[in-house]
ZANU-674567 format. One line per 2 residues: number of its first residue (from 1); for each residue x, y, z of C-alpha. Coordinates in nm, 2 decimals, decimal comma. Each point is the difference from the previous one (the first is absolute). Layout:
<fitis>
NUM) X:Y:Z ~ ...
</fitis>
This chain:
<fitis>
1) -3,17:2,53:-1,89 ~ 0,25:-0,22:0,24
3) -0,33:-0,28:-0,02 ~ -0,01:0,02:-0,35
5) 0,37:-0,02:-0,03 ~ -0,01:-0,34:0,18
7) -0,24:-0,16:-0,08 ~ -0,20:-0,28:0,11
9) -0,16:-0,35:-0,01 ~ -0,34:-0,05:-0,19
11) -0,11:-0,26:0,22 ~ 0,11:-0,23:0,27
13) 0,07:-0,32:-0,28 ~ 0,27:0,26:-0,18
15) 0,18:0,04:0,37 ~ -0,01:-0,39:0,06
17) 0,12:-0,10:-0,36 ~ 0,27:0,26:0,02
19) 0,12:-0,06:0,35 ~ 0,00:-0,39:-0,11
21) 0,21:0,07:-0,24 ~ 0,26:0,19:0,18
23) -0,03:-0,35:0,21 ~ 0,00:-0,22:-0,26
25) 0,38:0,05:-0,17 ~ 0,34:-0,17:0,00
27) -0,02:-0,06:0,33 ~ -0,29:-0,23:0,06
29) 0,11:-0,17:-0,34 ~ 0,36:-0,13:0,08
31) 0,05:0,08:0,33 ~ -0,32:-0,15:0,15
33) 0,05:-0,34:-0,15 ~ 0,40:0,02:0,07
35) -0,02:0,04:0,36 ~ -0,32:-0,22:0,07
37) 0,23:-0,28:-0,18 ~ 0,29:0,07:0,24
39) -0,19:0,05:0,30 ~ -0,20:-0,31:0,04
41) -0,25:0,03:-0,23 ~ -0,36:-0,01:0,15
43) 0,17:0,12:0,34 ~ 0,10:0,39:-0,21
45) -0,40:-0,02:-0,13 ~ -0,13:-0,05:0,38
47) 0,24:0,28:0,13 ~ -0,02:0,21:-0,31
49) -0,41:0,01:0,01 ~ 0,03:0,03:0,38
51) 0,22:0,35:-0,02 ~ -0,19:0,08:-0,29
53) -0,33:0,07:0,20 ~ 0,14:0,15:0,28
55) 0,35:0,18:-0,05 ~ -0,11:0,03:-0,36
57) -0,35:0,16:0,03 ~ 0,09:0,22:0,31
59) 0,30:0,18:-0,26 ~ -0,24:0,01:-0,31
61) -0,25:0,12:0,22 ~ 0,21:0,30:0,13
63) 0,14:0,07:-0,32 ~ -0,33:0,06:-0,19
65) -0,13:0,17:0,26 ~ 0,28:0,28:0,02
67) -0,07:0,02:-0,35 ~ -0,36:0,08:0,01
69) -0,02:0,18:0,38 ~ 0,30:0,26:-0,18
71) -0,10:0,01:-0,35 ~ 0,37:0,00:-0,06
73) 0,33:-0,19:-0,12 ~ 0,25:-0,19:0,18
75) 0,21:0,31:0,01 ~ -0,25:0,23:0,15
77) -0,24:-0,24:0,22 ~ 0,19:-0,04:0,29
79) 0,10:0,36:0,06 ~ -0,36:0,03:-0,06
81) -0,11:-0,23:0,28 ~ 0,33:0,13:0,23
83) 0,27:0,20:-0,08 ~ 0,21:-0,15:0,21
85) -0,04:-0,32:-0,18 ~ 0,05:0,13:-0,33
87) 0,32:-0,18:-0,04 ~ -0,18:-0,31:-0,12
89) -0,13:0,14:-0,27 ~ 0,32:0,14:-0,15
91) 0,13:-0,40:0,07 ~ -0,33:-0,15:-0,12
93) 0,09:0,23:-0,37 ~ 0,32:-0,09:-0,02
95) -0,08:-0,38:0,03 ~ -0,16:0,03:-0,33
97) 0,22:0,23:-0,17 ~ 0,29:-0,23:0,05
99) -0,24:-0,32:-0,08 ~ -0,14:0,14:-0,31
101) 0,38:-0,01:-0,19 ~ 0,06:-0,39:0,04
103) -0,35:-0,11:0,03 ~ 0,01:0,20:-0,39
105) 0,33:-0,26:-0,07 ~ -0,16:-0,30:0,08
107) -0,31:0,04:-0,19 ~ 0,20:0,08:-0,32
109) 0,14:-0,32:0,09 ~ -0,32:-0,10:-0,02
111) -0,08:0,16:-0,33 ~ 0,26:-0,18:-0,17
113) -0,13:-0,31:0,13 ~ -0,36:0,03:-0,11
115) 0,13:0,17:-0,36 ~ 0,24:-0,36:0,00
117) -0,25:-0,25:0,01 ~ -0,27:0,22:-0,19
119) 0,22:0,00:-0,27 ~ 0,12:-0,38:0,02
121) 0,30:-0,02:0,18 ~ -0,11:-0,10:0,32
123) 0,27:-0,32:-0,05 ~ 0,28:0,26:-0,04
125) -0,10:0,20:0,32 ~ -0,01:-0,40:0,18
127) 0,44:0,00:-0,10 ~ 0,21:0,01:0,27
129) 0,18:0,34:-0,03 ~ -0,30:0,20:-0,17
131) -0,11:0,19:0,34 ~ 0,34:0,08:0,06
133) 0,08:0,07:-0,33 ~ -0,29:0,28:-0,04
135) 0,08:0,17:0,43 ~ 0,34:0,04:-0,13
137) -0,03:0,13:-0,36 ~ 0,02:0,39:-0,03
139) -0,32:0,14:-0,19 ~ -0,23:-0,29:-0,01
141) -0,13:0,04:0,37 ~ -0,02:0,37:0,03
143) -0,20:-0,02:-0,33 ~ -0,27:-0,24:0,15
145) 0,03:0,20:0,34 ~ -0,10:0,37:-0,19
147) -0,27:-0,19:-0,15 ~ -0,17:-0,14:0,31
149) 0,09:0,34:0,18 ~ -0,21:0,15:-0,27
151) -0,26:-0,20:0,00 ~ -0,07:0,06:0,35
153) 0,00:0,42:-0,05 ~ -0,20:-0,02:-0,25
155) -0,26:-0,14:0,26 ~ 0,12:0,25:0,22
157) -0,08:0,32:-0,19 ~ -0,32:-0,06:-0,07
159) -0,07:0,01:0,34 ~ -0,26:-0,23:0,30
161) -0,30:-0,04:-0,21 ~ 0,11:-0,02:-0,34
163) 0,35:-0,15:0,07 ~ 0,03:-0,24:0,29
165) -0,37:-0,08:0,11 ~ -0,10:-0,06:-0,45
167) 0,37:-0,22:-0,07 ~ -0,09:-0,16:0,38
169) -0,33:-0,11:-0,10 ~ 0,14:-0,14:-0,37
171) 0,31:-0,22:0,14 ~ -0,13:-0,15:0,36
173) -0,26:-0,22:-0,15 ~ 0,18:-0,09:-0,29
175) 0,28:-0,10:0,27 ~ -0,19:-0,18:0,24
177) -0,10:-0,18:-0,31 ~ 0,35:-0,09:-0,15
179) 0,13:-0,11:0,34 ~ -0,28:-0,24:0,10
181) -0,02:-0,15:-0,38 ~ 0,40:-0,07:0,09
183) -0,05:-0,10:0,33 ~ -0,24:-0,32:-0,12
185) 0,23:-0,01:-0,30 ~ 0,31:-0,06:0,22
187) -0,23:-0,28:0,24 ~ -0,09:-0,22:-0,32
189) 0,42:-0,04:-0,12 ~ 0,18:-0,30:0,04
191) 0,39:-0,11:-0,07 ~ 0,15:-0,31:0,00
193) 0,40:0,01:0,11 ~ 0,26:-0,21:-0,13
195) -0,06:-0,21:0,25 ~ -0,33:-0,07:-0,11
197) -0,15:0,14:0,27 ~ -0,32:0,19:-0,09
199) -0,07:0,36:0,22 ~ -0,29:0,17:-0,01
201) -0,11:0,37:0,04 ~ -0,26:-0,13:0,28
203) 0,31:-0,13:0,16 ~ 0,11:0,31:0,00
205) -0,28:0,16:0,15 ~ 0,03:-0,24:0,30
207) 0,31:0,13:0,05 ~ -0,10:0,41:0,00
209) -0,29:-0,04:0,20 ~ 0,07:-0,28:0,28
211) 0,22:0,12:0,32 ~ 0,34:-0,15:-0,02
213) 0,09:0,02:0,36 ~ 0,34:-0,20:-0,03
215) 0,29:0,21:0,17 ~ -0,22:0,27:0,10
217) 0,12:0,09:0,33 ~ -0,11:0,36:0,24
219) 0,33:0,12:-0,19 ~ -0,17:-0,10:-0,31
221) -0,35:0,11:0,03 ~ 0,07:0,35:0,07
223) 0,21:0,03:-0,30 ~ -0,27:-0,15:-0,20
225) -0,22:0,31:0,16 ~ 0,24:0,26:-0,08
227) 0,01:-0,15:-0,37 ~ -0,40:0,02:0,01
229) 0,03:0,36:0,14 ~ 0,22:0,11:-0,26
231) -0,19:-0,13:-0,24 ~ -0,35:0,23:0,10
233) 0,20:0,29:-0,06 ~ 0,04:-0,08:-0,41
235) -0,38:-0,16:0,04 ~ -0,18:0,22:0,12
237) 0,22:0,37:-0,12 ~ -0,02:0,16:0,37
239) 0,31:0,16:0,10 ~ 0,10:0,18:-0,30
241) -0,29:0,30:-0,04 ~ -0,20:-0,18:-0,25
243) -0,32:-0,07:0,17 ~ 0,03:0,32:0,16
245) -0,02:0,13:-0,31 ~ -0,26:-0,22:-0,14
247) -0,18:0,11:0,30 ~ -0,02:0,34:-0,04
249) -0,18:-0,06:-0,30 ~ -0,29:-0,15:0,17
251) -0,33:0,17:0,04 ~ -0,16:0,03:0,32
253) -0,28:-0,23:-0,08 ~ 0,23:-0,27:-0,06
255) -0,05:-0,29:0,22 ~ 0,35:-0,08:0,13
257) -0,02:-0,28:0,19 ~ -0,16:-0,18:-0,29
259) 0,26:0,09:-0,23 ~ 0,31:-0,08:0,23
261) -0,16:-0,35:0,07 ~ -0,02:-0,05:-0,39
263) 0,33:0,12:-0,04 ~ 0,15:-0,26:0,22
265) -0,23:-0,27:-0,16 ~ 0,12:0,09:-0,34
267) 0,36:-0,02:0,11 ~ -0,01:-0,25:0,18
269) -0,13:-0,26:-0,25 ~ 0,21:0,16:-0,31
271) 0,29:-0,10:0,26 ~ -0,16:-0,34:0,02
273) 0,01:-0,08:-0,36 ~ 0,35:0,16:-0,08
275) 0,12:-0,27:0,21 ~ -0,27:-0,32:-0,19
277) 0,12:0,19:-0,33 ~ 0,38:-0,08:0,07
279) 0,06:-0,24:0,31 ~ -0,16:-0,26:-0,18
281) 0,16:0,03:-0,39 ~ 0,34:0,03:0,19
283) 0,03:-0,30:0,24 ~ -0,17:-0,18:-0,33
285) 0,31:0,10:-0,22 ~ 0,27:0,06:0,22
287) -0,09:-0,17:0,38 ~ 0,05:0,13:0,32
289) 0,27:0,17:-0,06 ~ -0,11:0,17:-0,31
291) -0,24:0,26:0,25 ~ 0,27:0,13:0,22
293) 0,16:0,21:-0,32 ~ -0,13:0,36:0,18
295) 0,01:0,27:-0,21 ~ 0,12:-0,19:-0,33
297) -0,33:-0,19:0,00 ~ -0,16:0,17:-0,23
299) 0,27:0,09:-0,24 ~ 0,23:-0,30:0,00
301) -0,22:-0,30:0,18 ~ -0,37:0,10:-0,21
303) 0,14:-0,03:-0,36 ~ 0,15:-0,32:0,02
305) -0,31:-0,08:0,12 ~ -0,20:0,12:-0,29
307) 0,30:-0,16:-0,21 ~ -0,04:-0,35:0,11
309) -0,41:0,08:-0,07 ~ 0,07:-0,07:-0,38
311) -0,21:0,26:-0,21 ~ -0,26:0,03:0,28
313) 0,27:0,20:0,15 ~ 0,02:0,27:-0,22
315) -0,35:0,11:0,04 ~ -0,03:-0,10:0,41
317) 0,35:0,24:0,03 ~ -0,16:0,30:-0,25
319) -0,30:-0,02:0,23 ~ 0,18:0,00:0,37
321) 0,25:0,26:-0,12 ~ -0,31:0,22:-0,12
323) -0,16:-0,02:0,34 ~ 0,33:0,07:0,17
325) 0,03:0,28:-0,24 ~ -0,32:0,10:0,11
327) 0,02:-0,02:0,37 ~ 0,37:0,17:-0,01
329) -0,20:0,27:-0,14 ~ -0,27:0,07:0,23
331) 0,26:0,00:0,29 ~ 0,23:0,21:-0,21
333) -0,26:0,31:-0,07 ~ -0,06:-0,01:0,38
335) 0,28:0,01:0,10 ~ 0,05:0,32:-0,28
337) -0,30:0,13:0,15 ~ 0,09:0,01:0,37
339) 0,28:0,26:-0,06 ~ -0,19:0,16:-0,32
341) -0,30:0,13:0,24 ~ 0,30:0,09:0,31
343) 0,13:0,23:-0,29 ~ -0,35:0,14:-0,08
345) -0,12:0,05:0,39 ~ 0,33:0,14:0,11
347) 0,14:0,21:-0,26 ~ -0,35:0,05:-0,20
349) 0,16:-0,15:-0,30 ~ -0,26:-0,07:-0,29
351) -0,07:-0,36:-0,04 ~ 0,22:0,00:-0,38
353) 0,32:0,19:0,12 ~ -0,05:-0,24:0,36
355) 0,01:-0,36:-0,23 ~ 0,28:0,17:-0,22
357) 0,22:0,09:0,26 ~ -0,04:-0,32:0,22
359) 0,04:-0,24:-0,33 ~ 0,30:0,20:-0,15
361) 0,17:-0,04:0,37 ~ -0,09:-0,40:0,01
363) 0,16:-0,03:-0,36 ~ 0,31:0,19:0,09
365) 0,04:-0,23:0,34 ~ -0,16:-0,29:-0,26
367) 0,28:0,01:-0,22 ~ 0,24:0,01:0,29
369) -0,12:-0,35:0,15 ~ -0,04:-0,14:-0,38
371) 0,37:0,08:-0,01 ~ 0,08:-0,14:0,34
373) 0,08:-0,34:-0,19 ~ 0,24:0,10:-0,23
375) 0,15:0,39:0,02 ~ -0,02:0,06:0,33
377) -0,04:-0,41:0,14 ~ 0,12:-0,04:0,35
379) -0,06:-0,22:0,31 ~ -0,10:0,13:0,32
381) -0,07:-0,26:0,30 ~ -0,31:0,15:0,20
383) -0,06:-0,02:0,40 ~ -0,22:-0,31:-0,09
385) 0,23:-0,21:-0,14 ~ -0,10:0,06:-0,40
387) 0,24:0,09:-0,29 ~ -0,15:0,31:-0,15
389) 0,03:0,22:-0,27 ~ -0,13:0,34:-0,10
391) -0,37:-0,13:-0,02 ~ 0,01:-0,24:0,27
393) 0,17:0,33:0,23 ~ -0,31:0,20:-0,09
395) -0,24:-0,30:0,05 ~ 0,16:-0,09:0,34
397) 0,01:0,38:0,17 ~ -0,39:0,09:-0,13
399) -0,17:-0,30:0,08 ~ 0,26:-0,19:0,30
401) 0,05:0,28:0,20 ~ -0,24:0,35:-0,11
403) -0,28:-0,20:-0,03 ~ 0,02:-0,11:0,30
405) 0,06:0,29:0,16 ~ -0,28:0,15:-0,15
407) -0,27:-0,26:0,13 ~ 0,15:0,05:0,35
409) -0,04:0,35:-0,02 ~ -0,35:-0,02:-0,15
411) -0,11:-0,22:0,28 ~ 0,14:0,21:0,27
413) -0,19:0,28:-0,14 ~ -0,32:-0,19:-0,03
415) 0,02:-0,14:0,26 ~ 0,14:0,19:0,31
417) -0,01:0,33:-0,10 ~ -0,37:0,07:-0,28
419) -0,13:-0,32:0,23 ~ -0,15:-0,29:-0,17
421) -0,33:0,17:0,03 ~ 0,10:0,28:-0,19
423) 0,07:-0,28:-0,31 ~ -0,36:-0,20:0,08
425) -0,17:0,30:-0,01 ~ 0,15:0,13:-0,34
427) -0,12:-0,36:-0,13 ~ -0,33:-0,05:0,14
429) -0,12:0,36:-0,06 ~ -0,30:-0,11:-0,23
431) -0,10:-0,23:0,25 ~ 0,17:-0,32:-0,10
433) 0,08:-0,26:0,22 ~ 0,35:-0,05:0,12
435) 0,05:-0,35:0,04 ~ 0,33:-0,09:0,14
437) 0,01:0,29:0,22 ~ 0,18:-0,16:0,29
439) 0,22:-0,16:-0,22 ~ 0,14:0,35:-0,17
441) 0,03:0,17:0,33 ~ 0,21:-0,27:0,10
443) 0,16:-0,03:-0,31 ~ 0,08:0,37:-0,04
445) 0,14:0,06:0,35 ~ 0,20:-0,33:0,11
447) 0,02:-0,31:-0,26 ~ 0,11:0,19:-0,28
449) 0,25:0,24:0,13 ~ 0,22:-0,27:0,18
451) -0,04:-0,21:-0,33 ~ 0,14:0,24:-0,24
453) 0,30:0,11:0,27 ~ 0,12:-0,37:0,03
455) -0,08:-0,02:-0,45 ~ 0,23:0,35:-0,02
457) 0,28:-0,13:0,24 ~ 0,01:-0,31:-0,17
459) 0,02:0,20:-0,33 ~ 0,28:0,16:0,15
461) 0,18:-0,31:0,07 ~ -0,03:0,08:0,37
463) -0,19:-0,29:0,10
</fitis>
């Protein structure tokens, strides 16, 4: 009954697709470019590819194989595997639980985006004052939030097979296909400045993919690795229970290793092209400087963009702000469905009254962060220096410090106290080959651990 209950994968494409798309979200599409633009370029790619195949494949690797060894949840796995190291999974639920609230905000930002420049007005969302304008406003936001939020359920409810695996196999190709038509779109503009100076998008290119080493110092460097770092855990979803929970969804037959090496692929290169779809159109319209905007980017820097495009822009903004729509949504449902199947393993909660809980307690804290601009607007300075508010609280404690403090736990359990072994031999149980072998064992036990306690005392503002 409990196996029916859950559910599982009907095949091993369904489990890449979906754990793609858990990757693939708002993450990789502003954050990747934003910080490969501030960090030297070429030099993030090198060190971002680098921890990618090592500090990034020994975590995803762990991750879906708790999953699949336990047959269980986040919330459940760990006690499963120790019950002295339960703890993480309690830590590893609660990251998405409080994610799943402002990750729900953003892509009703994203929502009214898309619906903007679908329906024309792509020049008015380009005005200075319109992203403010619509964050601050009372109904509007919450409005777009519900609707994403239930979008999302709806996926949810109807369960592995029928919900995430079918809606995974319908929006990652048409995706893939959106961001590389947008990618060559964005290499082929061109803009000449007042000062008659003409810039092109290949320009730009030049400038996201060779290393710009100048002022890059020890000092430097290592913060460019903590950026890098940081960045895996939005890439690649470990840390937060979801491909635990993907995991457990696996059949035994599955070959892992495969999978896990086309997971990274997948991300990896949808990474890639985030940063050829924007790098490039920005330094064309808006220089240099135009790429260090951060977190505005793609609400504030983009539509001026697609507004100094002329008509072209309208149509090039509908179709970026569909596939942001639709990668927001494949992050979004796993990250509904890493605390949806904690309910069902640990409380034996049907899969509907699971997705209705979770999703009426992510619009209740939903409306709360939509109304952390206006009603209840405050500003809080964190341990790392930002000015925060309600969202950016709940953005900085899941994924700055828990996060963090998950993957350090996960490795010392994998580790030091299951042994790597005990993970190689969950993976290779079909007789697959287990390529970087050396490389996870040292991974798992030394380079990772002493990475993520310098990343969580930085976080902390300790170092």
């Amino acid at each position: 009954m409990e196996k029916q209950e859950r559910g599982s994968f009907g095949g091993q494409l369904g489990f890449v697709l979906a754990a793609a798309g858990s990757a693939v979200g708002l993450g990789n599409i502003w954050r990747f470019p934003y910080l490969a633009a501030r960090d030297g370029g070429g030099l993030f790619l090198v060190v971002y590819l680098v921890l990618a195949l090592t500090f990034g494949f020994a975590l995803l690797t762990t991750e879906v194989v708790i999953g699949r060894k336990t047959k269980q949840s986040p919330l459940t796995a760990y006690r499963k595997l120790s019950k002295k190291w339960g703890w993480i999974g309690i830590v590893a639920c609660i990251v998405p639980f409080m994610i799943m609230p402002y990750y729900c905000a953003i892509g009703g930002w994203v929502v009214k985006y898309f619906i903007a420049f679908l329906t024309g007005h792509g020049t008015e969302a380009a005005e200075d004052g319109f992203f403010t304008g619509f964050i601050t406003g009372n109904v509007q936001p919450i409005v777009y939030m519900l609707i994403f939020l239930l979008v999302c359920a709806v996926i949810i409810f109807k369960g592995v097979e029928s919900g995430i695996e079918k809606y995974s196999k319908v929006i990652m190709p048409i995706l893939i296909i959106m961001v590389i038509g947008i990618a060559i779109f964005s290499l082929t503009i061109k803009n000449t400045g007042d000062d008659g100076v003409t810039v092109s998008g290949m320009q730009g290119l030049k400038v996201y993919l060779v290393p710009n080493l100048e002022g890059i110092g020890v000092k430097q460097f290592f913060y460019v690795v903590m950026d890098a770092l940081g960045q895996l855990f939005y890439s690649l979803s470990v840390a937060m229970g979801i491909m635990i929970a993907y995991g457990s969804y696996l059949k035994d037959d599955t070959n892992l290793v495969r999978s896990i090496n086309q997971i990274e692929i997948f991300d990896t290169l949808v990474a890639f092209l985030a940063g050829v779809m924007i790098i490039p159109a920005v330094f064309v319209f808006m220089g240099p400087e135009g790429m260090s905007a951060g977190p505005s980017l793609m609400f504030v820097s983009l539509p001026k963009i697609f507004a100094a495009m002329g008509k072209a822009g309208n149509v090039i903004g509908t179709i970026f702000f569909a596939m942001v729509l639709f990668a927001a949504i494949t992050s979004a449902m796993s990250i509904l469905e890493a605390v949806v199947s904690s309910l069902i393993d640990r409380f034996g909660m049907a899969r509907g009254k699971a997705t209705v809980l979770e999703t009426t307690a992510a619009a209740v804290i939903g409306i709360i962060v939509c109304l952390g601009y206006n009603v209840f607007y405050f500003e809080k300075t964190l341990p790392n220096g930002a000015t925060a508010q309600i969202l950016d609280i709940l953005d900085y404690i899941s994924n700055n410090v828990f996060m963090p403090v998950v993957a350090i736990g996960t490795c010392i359990l994998a580790g030091w106290v299951l042994k790597p072994k005990t993970i190689i031999a969950e993976a290779t149980k079909n007789g697959e080959r287990f390529g970087r072998k050396g490389l996870y064992i040292a991974m798992i036990k030394f380079v990772s651990p002493v990475l993520l306690v310098i990343l969580l005392a930085m976080s902390l503002g300790i170092v």
